[in-house]
C-alpha positions as CSV (number, residue, x, y, z in Angstrom):
1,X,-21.4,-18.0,-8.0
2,X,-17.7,-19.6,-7.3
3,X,-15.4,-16.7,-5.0
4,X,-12.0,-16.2,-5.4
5,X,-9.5,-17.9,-2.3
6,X,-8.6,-15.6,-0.6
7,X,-5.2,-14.1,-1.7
8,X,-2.2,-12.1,-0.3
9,X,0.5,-9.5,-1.5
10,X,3.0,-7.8,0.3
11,X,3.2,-4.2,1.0
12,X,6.2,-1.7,1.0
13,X,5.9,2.2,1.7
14,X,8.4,4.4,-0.1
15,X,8.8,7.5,0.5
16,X,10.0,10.7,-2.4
17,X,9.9,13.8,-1.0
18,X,9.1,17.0,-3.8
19,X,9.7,20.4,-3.7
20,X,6.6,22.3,-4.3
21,X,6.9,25.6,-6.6
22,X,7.7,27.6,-3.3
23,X,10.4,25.5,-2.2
24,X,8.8,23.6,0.7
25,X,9.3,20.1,0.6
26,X,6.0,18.1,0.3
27,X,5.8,14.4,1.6
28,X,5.3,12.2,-0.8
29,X,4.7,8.0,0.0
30,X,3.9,5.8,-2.6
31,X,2.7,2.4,-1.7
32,X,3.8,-0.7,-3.2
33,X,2.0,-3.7,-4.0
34,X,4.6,-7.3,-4.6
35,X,2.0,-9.9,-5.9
36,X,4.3,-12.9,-7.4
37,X,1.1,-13.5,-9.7
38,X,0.8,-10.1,-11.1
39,X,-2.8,-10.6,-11.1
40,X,-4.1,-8.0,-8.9
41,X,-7.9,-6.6,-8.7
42,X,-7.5,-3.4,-10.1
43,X,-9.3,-1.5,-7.4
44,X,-6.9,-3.2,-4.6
45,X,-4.4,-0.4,-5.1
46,X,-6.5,2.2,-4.1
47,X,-8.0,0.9,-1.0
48,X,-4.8,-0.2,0.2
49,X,-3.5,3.1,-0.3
50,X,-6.2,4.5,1.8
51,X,-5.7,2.3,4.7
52,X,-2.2,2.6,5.0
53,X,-2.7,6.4,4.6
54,X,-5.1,6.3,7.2
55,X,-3.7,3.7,10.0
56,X,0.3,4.0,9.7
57,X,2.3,6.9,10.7
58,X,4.8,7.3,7.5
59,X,6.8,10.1,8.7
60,X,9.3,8.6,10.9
61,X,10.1,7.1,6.9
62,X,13.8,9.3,5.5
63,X,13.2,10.4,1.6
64,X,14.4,7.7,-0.5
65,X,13.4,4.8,2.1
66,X,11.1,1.9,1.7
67,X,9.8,0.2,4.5
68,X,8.4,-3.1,3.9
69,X,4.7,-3.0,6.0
70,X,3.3,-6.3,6.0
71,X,1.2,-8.3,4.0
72,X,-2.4,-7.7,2.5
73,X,-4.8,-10.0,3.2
74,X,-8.2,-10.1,0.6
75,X,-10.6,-11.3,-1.0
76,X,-10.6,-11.1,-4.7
77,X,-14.8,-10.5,-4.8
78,X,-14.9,-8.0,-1.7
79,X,-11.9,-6.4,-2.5
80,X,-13.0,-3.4,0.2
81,X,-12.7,-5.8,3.2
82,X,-8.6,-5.8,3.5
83,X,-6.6,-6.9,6.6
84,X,-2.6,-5.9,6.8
85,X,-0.7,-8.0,8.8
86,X,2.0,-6.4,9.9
87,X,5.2,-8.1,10.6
């Protein structure tokens, strides 16, 4: 069985605050994946998501802002063992 080379794609957070039905504001980050090929696994997202949830703090991030985070570093076969390398 041939593996994939390994393969990168840059990470940005923004963040998009909402107003819940109450009026609170609930913080809302959505992660972005920049892949010049456009061909990522489609279970990257998603554990990207998780780690960056888990291992960054995103609220020193003002509504509206994205902050670029790094890089993703993975393996297109073992798409669950990420690194970020954070610039």
């Amino acid at each position: 069985m041939m593996t994939q080379p390994i393969t990168t794609a840059g990470i940005a957070v923004e963040r998009n605050d909402a107003r819940t039905k109450h009026g609170q504001t609930a913080d809302e980050y959505d992660v972005i994946l920049r892949d010049p090929s456009g061909d990522l696994p489609p279970n990257l997202y998603e554990t990207v998501d998780e780690h960056v949830r888990e291992h960054f703090d995103l609220s020193q991030l003002a509504d509206g802002e994205t902050r670029h985070l790094g890089t993703v570093v993975y393996d297109a076969d073992e798409v669950q063992d990420i690194c970020i390398v954070t610039e």
